[in-house]
N, C-alpha and C positions, 0 to 999 in steps of 0.2 A: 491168399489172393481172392477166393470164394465170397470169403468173407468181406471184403472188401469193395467186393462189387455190387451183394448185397447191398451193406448201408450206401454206398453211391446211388443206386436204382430208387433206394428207399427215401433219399431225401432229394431226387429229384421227384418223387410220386406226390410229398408231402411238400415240396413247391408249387408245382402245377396245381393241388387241390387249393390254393389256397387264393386262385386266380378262378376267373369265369370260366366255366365250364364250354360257354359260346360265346360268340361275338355279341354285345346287347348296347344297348343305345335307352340315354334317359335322356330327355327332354321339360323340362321348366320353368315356369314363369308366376312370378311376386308381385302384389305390390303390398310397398313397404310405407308405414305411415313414421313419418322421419320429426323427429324433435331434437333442433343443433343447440347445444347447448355449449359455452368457451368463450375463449377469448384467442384475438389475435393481435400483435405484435409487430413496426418499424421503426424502429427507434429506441424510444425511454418509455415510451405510455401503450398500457395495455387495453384495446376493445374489449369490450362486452359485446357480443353477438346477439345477447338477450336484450341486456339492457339498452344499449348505446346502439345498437345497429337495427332491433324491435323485431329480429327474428322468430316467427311462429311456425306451428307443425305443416309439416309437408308431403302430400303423397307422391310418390316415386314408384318405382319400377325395377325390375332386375329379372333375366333370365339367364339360361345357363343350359347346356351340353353336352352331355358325358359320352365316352365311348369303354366299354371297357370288353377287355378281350382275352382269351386265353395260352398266349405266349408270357411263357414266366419273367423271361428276361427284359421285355420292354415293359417298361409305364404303362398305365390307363391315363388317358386324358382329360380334361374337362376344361371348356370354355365358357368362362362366365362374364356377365357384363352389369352396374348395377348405375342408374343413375340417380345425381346427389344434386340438385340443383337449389338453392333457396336465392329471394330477394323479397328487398324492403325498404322502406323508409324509415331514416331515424335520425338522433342527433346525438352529436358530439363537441366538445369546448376544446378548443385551440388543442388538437394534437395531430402531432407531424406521421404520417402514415406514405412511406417508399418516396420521400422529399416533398410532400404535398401539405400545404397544413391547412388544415380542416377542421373548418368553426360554422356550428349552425348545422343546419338538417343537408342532410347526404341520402343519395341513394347509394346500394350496395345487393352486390352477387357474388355467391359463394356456389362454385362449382366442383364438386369431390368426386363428379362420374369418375369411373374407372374401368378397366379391364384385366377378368384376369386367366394367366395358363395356368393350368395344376397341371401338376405328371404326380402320378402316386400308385403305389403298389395297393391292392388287399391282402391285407395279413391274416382277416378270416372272412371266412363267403357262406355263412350259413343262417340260422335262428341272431346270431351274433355278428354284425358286419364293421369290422376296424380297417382303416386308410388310412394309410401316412404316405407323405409328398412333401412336396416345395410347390409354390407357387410365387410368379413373379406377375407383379399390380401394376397395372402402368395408368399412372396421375398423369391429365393433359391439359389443364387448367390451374386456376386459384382463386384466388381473392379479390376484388375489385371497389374499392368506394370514392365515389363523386361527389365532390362540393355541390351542393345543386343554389351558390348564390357565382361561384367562380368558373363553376363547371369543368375546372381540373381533375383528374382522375389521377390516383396511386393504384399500383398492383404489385400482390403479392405472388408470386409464379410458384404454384406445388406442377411440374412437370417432370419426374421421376419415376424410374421402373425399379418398383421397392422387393427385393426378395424375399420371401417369408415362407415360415413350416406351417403346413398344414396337417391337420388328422381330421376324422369324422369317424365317430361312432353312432351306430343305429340296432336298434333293441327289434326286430321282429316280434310280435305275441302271436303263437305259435292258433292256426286256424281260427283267425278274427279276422287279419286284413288291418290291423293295427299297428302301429312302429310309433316309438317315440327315438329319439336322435340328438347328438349334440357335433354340431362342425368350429369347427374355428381356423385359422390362419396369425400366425406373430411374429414380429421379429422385432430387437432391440439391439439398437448400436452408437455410437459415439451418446451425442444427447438424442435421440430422435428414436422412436416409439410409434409401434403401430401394431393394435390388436382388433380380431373383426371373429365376433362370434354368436353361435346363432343356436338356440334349442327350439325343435321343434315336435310338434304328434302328427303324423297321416295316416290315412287310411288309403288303402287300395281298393279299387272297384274293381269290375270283369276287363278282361283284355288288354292291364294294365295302367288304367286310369285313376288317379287318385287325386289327393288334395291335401294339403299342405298347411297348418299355421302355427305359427311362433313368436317367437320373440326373438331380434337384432339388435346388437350393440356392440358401435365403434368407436372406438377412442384413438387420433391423431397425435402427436406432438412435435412438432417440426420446429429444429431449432438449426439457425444459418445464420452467424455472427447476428445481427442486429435485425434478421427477420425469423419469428417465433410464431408458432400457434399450435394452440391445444385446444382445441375442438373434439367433443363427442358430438355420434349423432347414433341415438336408441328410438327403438318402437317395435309395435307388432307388427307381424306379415303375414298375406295369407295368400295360397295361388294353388294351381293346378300343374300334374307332372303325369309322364306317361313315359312309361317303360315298355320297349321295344325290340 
């Protein structure tokens, strides 16, 4: 029974180390230089986003807030937000886009902002920092393109709260103020695909202020009987974050 209570004590000891020590709080903020690169899909004939629609790189935005704390048995949280917007002018020959058919030059907007919950444990909190979670994404927009000689509009609706595994690994260098890191989020199901992942290097300054840049890259694939798209959107990022 000694014994027993032993390793009970012992792997609650070796649970709580492996959580925040205190309650702490991170805080920040991106911007991300965005290149859409795909096709989208209502009917038979597939967009180019490049081609056909004359979409170019984009700067955007994304912040994000962590709380994490030392009770073993709940999640740490984090709320992030990143916004996806592009438009442009382009042209397209006679194809049918959400009953609309669309000949000659269109405008078009493509909206992929998102928001997202993580809940995720630390599995290690030291020189070495691993997280694993879920996080659920919630799309509140889509697709949009305009005959600009009929002035009819098709739309395509991405308005779903997509479930996906999260991890995040970060490499401390031990008395530099140095980290390099890799996050991600995925999930894949019936046809439909969704991966968002991000390597990054920071540095920490005094009082927890540091700075942030990497590289992002999303890849979409949304497949709904006769409405499709697969859309990536990659680039580099660079921001500021402060640990609290």
């Amino acid at each position: 029974m000694k014994t027993s209570r032993i390793m009970l004590l012992a792997g609650a000891l070796l649970a709580s180390s492996a959580q925040a020590d205190v309650v702490g709080w991170r805080a920040g903020a991106n911007l991300w230089g965005q290149q859409f690169e795909g096709d989208v899909r209502s009917g038979t004939t597939e967009i180019d986003v490049e081609d056909n629609l004359n979409y170019d790189d984009e700067n955007d935005y994304s912040f994000y807030l962590q709380l994490e704390h030392p009770i073993p048995v709940l999640p740490n949280i984090m709320l992030g937000h990143t916004s996806m917007e592009a438009a442009a002018v382009g042209s397209v020959d006679g194809i049918d886009f959400e009953g609309i058919e669309l000949n000659g030059d269109v405008s078009s907007r493509s909206d992929l902002t998102h928001t997202d919950l993580t809940l995720y444990y630390e599995i290690l909190d030291n020189w070495v920092n691993l997280d694993v979670g879920l996080t659920g994404r919630y799309f509140d927009d889509g697709i949009q393109i305009r005959d600009l000689t009929t002035q009819e509009a098709g739309r395509l609706d991405i308005d779903h709260v997509v479930p996906m595994f999260y991890g995040q690994a970060r490499f401390d260098l031990p008395f530099s103020g140095l980290s390099v890191g890799i996050e991600g989020n995925y999930v894949s199901y019936d046809d439909d695909t969704l991966y968002d992942t991000k390597v990054n290097v920071g540095y920490t300054f005094a009082f927890g202020l540091g700075v942030e840049a990497g590289y992002r890259y999303m890849d979409l694939e949304y497949d709904d009987d006769d409405e499709f798209a697969d859309v990536t959107v990659d680039g580099v990022y660079g921001g500021l974050f402060w640990d609290f």
